[in-house]
PyMOL Python script that loads the backbone (N, CA, C, O; Angstrom):
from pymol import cmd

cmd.read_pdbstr("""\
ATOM      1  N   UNK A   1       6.172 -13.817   9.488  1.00  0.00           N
ATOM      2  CA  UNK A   1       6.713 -12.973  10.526  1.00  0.00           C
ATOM      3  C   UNK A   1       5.585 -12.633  11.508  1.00  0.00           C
ATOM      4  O   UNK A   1       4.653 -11.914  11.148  1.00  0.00           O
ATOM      5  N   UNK A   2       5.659 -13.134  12.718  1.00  0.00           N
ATOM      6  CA  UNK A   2       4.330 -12.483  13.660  1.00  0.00           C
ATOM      7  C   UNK A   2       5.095 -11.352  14.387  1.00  0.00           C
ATOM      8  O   UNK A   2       4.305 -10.623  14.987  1.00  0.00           O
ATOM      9  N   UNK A   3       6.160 -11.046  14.495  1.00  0.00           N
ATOM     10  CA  UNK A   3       6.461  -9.796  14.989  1.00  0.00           C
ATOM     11  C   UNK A   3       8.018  -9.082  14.764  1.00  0.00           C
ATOM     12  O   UNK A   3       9.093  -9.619  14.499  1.00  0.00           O
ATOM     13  N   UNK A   4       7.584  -7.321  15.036  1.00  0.00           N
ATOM     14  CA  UNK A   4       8.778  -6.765  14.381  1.00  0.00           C
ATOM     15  C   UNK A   4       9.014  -5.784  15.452  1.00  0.00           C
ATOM     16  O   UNK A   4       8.131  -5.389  16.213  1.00  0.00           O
ATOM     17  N   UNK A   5      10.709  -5.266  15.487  1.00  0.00           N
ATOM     18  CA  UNK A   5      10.787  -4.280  16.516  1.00  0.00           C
ATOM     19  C   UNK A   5      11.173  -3.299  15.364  1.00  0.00           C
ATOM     20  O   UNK A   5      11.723  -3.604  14.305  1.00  0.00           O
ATOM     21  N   UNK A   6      10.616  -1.566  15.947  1.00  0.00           N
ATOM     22  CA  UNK A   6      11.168  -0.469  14.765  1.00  0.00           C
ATOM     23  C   UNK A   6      11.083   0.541  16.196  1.00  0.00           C
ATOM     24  O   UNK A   6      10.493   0.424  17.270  1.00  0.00           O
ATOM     25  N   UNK A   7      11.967   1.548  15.622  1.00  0.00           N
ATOM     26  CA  UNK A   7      12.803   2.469  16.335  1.00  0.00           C
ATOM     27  C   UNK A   7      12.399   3.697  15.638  1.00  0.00           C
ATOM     28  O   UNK A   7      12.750   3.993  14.496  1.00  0.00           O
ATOM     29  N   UNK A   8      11.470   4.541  16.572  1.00  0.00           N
ATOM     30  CA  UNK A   8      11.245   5.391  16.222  1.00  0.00           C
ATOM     31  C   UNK A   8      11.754   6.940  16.721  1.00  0.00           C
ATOM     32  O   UNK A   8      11.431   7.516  17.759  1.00  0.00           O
ATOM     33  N   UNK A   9      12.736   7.465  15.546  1.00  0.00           N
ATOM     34  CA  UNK A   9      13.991   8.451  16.135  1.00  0.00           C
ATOM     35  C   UNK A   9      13.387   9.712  16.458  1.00  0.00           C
ATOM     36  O   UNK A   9      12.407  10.189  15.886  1.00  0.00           O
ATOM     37  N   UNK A  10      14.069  10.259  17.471  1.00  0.00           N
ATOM     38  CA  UNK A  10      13.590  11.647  17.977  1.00  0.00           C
ATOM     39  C   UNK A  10      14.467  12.835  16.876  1.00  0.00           C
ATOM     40  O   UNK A  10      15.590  12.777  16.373  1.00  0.00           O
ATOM     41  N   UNK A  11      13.450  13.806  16.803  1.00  0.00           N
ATOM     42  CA  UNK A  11      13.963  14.711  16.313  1.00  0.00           C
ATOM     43  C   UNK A  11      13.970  16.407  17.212  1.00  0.00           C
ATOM     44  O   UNK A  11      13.270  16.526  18.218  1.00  0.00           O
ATOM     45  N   UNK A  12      14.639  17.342  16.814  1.00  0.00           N
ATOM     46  CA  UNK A  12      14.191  18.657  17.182  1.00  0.00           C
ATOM     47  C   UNK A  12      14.148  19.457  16.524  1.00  0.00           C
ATOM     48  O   UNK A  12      14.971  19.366  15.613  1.00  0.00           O
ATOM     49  N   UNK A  13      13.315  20.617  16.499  1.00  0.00           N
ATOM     50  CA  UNK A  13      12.665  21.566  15.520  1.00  0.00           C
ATOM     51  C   UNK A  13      13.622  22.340  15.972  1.00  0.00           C
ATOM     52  O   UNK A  13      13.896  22.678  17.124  1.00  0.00           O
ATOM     53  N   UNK A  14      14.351  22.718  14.453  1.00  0.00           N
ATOM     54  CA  UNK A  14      15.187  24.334  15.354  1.00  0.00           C
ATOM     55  C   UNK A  14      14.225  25.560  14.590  1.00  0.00           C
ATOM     56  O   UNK A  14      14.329  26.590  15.255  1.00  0.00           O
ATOM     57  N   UNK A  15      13.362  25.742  13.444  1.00  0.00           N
ATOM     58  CA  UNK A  15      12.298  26.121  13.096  1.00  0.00           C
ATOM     59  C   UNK A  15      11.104  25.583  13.028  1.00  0.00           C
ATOM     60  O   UNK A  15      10.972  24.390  12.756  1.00  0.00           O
ATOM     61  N   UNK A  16      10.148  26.329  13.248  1.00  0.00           N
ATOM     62  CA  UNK A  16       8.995  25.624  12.818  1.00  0.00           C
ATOM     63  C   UNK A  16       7.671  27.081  12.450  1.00  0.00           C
ATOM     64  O   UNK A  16       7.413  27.976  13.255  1.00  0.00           O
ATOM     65  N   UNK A  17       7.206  26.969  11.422  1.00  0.00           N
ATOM     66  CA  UNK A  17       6.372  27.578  10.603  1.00  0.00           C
ATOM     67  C   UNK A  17       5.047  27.257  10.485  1.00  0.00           C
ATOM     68  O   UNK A  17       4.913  26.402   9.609  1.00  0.00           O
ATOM     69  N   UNK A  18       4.250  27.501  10.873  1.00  0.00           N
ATOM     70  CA  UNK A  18       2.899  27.027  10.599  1.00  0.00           C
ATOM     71  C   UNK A  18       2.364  27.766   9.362  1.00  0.00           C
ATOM     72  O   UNK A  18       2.218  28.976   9.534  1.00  0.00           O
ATOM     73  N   UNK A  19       2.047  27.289   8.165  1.00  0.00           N
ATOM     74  CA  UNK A  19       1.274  27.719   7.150  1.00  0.00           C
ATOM     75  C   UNK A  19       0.018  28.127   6.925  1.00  0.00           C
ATOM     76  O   UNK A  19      -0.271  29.244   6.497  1.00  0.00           O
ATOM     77  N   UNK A  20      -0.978  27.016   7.273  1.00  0.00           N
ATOM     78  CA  UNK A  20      -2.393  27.368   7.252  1.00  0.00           C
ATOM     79  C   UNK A  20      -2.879  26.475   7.317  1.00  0.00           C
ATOM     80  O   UNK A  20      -2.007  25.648   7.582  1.00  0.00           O
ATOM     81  N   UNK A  21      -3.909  25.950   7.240  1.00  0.00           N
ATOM     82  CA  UNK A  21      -4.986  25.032   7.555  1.00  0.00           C
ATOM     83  C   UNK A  21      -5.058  23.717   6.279  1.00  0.00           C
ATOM     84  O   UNK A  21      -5.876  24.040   5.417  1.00  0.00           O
ATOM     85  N   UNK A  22      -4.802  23.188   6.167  1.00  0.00           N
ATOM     86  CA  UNK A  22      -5.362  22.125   4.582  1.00  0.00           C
ATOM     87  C   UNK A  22      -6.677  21.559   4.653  1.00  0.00           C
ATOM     88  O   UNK A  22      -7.360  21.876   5.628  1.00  0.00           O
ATOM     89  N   UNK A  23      -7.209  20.694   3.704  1.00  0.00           N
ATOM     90  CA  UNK A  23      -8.542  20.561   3.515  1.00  0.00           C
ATOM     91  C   UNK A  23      -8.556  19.121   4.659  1.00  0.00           C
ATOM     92  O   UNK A  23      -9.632  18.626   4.998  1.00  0.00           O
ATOM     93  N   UNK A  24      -7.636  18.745   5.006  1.00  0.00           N
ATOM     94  CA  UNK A  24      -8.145  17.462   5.380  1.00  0.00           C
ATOM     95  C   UNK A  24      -7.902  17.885   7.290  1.00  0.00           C
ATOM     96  O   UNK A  24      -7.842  17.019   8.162  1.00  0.00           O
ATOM     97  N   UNK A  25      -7.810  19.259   7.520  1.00  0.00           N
ATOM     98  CA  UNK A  25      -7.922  19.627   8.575  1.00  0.00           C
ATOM     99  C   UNK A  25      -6.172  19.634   9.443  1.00  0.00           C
ATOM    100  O   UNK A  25      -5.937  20.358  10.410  1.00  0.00           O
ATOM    101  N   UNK A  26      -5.339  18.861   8.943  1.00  0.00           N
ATOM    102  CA  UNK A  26      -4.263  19.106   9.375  1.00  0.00           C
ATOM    103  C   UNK A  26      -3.752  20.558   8.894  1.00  0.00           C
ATOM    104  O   UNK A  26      -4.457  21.243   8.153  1.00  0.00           O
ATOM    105  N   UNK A  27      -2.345  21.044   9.404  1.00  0.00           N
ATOM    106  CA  UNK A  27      -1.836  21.874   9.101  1.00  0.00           C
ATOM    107  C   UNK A  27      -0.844  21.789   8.262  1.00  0.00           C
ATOM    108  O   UNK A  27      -0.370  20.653   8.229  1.00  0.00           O
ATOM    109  N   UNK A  28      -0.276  22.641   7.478  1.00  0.00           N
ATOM    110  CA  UNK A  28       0.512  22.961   6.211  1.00  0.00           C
ATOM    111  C   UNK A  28       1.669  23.097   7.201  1.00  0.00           C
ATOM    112  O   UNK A  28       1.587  24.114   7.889  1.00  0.00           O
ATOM    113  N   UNK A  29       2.501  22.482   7.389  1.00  0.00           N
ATOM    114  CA  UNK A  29       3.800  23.540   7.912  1.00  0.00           C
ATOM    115  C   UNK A  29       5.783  23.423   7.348  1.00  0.00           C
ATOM    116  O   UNK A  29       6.469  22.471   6.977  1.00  0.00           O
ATOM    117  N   UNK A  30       6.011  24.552   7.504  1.00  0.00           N
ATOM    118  CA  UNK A  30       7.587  24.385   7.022  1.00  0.00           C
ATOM    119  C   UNK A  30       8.781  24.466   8.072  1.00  0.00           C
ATOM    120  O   UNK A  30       9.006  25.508   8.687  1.00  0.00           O
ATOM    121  N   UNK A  31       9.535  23.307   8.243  1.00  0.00           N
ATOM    122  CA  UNK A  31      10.304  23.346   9.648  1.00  0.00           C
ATOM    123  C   UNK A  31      11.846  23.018   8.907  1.00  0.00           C
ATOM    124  O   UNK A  31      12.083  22.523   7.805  1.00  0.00           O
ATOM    125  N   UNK A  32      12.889  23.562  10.108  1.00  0.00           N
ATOM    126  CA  UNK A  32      13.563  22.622   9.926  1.00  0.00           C
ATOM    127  C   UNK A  32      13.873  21.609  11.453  1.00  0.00           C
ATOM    128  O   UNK A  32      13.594  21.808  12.635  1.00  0.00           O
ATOM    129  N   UNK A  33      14.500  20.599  10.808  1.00  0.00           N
ATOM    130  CA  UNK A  33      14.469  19.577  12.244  1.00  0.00           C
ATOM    131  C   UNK A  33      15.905  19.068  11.758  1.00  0.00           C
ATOM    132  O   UNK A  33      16.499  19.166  10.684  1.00  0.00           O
ATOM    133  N   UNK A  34      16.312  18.311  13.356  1.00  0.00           N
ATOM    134  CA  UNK A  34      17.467  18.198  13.127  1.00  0.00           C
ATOM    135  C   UNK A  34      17.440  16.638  14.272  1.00  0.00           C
ATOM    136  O   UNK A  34      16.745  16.630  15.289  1.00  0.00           O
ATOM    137  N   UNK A  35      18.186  15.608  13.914  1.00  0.00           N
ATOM    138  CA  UNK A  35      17.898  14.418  15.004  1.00  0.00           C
ATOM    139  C   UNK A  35      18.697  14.186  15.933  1.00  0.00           C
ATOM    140  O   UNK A  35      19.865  14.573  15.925  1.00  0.00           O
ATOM    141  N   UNK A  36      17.996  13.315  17.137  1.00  0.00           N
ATOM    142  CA  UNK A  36      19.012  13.469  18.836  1.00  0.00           C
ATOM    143  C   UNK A  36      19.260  12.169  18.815  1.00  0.00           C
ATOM    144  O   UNK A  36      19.052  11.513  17.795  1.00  0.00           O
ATOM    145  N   UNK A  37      19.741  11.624  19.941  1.00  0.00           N
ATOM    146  CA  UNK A  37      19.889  10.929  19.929  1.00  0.00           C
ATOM    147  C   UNK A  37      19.281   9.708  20.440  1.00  0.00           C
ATOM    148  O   UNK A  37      19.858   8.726  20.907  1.00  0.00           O
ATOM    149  N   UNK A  38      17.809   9.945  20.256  1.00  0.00           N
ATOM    150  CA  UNK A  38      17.183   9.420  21.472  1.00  0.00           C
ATOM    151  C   UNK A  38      16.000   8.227  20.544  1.00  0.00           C
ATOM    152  O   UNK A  38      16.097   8.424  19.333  1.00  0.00           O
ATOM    153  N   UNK A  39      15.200   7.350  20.820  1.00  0.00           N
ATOM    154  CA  UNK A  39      14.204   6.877  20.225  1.00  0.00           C
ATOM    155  C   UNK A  39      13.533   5.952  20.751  1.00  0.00           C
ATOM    156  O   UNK A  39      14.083   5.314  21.648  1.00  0.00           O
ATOM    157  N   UNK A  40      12.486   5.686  20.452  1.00  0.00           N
ATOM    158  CA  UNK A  40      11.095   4.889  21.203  1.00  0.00           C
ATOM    159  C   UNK A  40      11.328   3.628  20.102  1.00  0.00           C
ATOM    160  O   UNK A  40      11.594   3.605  18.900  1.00  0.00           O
ATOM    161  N   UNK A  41      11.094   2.608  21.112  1.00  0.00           N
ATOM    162  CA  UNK A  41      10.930   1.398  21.130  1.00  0.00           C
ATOM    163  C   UNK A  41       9.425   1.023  20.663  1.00  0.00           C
ATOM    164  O   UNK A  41       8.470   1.190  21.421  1.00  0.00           O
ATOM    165  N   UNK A  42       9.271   0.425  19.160  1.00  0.00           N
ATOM    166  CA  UNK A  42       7.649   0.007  19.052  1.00  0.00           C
ATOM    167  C   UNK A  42       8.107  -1.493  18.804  1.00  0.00           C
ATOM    168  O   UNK A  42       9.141  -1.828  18.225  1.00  0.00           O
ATOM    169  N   UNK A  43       7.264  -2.232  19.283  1.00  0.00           N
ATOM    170  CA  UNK A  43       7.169  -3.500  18.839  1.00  0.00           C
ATOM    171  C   UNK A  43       5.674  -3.759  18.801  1.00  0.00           C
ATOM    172  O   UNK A  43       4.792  -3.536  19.630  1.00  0.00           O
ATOM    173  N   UNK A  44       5.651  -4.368  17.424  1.00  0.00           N
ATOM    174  CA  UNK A  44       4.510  -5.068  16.624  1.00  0.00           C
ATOM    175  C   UNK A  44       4.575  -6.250  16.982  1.00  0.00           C
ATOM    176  O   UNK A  44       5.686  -6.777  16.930  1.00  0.00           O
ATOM    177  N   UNK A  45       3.275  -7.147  17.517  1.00  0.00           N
ATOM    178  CA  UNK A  45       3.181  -8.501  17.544  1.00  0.00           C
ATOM    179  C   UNK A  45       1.784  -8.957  17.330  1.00  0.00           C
ATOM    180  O   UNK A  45       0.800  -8.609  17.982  1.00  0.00           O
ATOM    181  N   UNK A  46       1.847 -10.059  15.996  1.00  0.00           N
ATOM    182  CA  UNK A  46       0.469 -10.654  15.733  1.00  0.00           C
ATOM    183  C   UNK A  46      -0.328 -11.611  17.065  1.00  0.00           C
ATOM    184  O   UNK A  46       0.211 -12.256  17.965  1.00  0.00           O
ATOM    185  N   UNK A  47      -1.165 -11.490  16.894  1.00  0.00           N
ATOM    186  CA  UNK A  47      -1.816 -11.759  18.413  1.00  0.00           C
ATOM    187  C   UNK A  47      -3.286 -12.745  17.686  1.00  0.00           C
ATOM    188  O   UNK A  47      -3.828 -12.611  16.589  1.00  0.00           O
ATOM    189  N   UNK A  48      -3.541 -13.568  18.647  1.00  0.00           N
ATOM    190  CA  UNK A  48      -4.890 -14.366  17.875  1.00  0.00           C
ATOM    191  C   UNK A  48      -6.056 -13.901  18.190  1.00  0.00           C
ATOM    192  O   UNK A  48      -6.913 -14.681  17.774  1.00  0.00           O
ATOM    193  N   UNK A  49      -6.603 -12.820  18.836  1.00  0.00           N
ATOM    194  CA  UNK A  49      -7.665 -12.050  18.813  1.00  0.00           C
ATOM    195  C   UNK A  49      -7.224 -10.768  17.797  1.00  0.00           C
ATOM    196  O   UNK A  49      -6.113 -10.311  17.528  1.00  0.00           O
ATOM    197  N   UNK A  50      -8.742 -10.348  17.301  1.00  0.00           N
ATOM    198  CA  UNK A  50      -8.609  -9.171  16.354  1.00  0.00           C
ATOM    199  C   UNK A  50      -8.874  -7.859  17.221  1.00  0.00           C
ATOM    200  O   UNK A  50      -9.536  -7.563  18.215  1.00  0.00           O
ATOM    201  N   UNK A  51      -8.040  -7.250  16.355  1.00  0.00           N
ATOM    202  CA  UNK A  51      -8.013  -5.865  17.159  1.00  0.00           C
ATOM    203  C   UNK A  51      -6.549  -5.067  17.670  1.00  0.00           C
ATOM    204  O   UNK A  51      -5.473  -5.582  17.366  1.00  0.00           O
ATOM    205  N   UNK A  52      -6.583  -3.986  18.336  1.00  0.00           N
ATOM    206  CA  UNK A  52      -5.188  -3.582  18.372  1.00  0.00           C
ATOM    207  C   UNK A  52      -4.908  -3.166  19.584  1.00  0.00           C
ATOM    208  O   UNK A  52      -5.659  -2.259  19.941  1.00  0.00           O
ATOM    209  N   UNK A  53      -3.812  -3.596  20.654  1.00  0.00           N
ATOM    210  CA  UNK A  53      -3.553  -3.180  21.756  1.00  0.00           C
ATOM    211  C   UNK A  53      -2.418  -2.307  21.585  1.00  0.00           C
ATOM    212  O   UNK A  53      -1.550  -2.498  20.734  1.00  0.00           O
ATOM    213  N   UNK A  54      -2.434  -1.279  22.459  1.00  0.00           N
ATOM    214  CA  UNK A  54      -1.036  -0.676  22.659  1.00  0.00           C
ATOM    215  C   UNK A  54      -0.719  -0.137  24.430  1.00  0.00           C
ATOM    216  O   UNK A  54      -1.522   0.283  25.264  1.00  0.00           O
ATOM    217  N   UNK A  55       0.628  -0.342  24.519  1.00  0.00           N
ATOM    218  CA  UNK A  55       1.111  -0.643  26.177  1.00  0.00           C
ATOM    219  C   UNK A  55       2.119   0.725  26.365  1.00  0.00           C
ATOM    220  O   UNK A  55       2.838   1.053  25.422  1.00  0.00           O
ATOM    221  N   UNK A  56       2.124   1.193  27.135  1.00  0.00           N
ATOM    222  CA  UNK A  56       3.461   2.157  27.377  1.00  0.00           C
ATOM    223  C   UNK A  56       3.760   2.020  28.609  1.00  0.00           C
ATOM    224  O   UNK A  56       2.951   1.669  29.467  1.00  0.00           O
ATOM    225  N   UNK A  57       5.050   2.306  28.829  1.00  0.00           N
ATOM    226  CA  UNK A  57       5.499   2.406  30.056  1.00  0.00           C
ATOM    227  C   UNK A  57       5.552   3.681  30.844  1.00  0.00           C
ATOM    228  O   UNK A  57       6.101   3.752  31.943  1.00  0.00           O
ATOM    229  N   UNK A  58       4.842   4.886  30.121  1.00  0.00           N
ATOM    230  CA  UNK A  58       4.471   6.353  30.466  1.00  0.00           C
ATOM    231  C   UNK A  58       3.407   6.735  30.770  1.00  0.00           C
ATOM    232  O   UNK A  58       2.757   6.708  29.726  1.00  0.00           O
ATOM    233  N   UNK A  59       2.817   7.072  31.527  1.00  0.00           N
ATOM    234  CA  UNK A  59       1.489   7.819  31.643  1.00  0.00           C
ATOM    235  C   UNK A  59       1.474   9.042  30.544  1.00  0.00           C
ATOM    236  O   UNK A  59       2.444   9.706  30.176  1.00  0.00           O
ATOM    237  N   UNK A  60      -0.079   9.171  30.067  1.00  0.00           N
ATOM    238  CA  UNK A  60      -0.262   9.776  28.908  1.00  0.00           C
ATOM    239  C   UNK A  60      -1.206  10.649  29.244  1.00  0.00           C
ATOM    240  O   UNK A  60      -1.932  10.038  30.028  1.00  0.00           O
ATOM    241  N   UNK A  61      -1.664  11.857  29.083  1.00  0.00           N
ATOM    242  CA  UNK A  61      -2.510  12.826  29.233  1.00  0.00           C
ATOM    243  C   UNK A  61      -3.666  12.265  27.915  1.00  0.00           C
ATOM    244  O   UNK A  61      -3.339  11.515  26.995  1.00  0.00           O
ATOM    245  N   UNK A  62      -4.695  12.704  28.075  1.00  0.00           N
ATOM    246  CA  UNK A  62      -6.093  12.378  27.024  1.00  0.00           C
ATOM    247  C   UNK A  62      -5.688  12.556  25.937  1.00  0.00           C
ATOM    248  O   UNK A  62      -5.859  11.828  24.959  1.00  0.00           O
ATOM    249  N   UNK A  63      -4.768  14.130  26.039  1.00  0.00           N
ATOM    250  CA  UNK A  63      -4.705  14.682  24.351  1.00  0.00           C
ATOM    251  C   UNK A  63      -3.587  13.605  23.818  1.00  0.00           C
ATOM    252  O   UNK A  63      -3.793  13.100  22.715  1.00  0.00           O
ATOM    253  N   UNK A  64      -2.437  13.239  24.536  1.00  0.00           N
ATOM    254  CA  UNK A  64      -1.342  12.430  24.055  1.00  0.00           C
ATOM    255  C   UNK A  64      -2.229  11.081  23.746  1.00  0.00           C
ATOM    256  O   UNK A  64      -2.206  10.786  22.551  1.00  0.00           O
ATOM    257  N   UNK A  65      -2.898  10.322  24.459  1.00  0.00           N
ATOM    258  CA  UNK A  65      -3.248   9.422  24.090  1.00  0.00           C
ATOM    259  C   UNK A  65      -4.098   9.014  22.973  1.00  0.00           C
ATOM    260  O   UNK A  65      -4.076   7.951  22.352  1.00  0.00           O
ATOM    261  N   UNK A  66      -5.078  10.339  22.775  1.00  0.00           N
ATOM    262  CA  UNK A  66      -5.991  10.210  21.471  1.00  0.00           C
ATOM    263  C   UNK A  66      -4.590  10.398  20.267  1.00  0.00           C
ATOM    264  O   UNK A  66      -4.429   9.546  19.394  1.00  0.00           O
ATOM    265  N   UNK A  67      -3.883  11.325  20.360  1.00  0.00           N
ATOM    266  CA  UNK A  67      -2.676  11.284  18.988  1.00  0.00           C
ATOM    267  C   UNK A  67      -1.732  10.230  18.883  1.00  0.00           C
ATOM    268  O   UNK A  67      -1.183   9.927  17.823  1.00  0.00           O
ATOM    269  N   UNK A  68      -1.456   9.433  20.425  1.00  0.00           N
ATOM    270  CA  UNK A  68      -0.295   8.285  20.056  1.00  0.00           C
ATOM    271  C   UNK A  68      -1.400   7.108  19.743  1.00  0.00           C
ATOM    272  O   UNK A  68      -0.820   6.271  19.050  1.00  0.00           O
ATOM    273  N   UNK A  69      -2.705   6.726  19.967  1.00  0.00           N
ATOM    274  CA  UNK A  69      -3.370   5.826  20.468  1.00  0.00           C
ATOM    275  C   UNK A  69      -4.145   5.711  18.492  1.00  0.00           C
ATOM    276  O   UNK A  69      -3.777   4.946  17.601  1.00  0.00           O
ATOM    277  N   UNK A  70      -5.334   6.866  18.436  1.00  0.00           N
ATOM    278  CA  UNK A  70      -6.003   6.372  17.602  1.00  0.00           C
ATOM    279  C   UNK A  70      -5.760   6.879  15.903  1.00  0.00           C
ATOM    280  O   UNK A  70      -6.495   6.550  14.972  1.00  0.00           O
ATOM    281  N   UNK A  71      -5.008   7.415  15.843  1.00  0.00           N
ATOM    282  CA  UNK A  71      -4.195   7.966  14.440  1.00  0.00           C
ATOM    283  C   UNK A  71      -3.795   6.747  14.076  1.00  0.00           C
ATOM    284  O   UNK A  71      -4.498   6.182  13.238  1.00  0.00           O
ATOM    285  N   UNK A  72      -2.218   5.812  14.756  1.00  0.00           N
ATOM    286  CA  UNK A  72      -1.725   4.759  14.466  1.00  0.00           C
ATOM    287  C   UNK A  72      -2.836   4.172  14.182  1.00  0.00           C
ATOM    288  O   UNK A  72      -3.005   4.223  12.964  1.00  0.00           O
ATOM    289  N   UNK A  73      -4.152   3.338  15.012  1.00  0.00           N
ATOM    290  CA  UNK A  73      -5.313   2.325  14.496  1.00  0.00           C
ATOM    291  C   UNK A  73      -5.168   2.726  13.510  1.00  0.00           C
ATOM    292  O   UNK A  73      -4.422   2.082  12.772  1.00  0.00           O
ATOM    293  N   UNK A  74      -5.832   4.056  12.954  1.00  0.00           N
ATOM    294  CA  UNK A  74      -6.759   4.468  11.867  1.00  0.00           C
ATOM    295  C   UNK A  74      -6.047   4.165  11.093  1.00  0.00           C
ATOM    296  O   UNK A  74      -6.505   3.282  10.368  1.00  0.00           O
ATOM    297  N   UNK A  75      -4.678   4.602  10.763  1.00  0.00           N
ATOM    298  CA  UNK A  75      -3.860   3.935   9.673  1.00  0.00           C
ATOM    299  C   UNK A  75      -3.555   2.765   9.010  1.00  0.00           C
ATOM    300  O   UNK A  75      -3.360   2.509   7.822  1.00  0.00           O
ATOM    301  N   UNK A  76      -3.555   1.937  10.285  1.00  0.00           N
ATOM    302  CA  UNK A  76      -3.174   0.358  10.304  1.00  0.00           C
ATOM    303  C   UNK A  76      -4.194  -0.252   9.659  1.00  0.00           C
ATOM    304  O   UNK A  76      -4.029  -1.098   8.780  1.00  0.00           O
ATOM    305  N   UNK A  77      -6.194   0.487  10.408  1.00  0.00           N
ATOM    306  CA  UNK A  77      -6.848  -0.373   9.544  1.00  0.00           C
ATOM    307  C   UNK A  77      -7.103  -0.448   8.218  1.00  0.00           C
ATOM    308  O   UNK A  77      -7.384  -1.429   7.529  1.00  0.00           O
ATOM    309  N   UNK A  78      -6.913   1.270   7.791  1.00  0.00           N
ATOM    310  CA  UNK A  78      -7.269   1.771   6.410  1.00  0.00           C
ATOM    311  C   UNK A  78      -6.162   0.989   5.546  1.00  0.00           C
ATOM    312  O   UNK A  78      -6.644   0.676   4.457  1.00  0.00           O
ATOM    313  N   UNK A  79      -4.482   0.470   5.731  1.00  0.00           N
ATOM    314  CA  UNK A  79      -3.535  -0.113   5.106  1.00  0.00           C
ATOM    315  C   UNK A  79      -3.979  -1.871   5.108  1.00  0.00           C
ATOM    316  O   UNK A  79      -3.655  -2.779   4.342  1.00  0.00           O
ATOM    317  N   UNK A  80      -4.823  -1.847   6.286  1.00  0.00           N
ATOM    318  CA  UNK A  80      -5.635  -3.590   5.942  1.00  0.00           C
ATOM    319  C   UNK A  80      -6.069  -3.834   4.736  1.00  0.00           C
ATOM    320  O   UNK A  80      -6.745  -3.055   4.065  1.00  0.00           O
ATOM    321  N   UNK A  81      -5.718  -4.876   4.423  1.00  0.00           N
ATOM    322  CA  UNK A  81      -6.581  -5.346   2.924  1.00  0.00           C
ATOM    323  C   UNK A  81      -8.013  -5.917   2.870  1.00  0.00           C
ATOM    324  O   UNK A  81      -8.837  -6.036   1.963  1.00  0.00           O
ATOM    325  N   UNK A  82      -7.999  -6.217   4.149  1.00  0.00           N
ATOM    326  CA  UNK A  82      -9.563  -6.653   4.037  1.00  0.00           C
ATOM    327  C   UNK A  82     -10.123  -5.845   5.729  1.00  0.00           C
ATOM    328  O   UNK A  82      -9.987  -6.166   6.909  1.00  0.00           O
ATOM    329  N   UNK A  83     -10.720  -4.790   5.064  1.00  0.00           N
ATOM    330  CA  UNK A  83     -11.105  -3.629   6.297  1.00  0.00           C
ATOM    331  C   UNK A  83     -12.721  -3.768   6.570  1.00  0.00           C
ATOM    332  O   UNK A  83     -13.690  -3.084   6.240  1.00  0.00           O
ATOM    333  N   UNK A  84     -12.512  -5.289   7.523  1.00  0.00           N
ATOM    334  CA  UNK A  84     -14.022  -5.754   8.076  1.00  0.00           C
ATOM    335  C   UNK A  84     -14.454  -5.217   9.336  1.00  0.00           C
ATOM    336  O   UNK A  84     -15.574  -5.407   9.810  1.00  0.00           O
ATOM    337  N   UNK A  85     -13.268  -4.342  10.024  1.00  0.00           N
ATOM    338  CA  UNK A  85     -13.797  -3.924  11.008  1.00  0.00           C
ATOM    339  C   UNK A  85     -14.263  -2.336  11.331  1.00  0.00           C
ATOM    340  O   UNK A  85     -14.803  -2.057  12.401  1.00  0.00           O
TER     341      UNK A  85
END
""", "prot")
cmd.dss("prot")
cmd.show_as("cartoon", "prot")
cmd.util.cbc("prot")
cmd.orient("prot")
């Protein structure tokens, strides 16, 4: 498979609780959420250079882009099986 499309669904908080701090620096929190009808389009495609691009059709502020941009990498590389980079 060199490539996959996944649909990523919107939700809305009709609560949301912040708990406290956890050790790994995220936050603890208790919500409830409820889903719309709405969702983002990701498509994955293997590519013959290494490394990871990502495209939007939105302009992104710094803070949006460091949370949509380098979280996903970090995940993707740490789930690599062979994490040479």
């Amino acid at each position: 498979m060199d490539e996959i499309e996944l649909r990523a669904h919107g939700k809305i908080n009709l609560s949301l609780d912040v708990l406290g701090r956890r050790n790994d620096g995220y936050h603890e929190v208790k919500m409830i959420m409820h889903t719309v009808a709405l969702h983002d389009g990701i498509f994955i495609k293997k590519e013959r250079e290494r490394g990871i691009r990502m495209e939007c059709n939105l302009p992104l502020s710094p803070q949006m882009k460091r949370i949509s941009w380098l979280e996903p990498q970090r995940l993707l590389w740490m789930s690599s099986p062979s994490k040479k980079d």
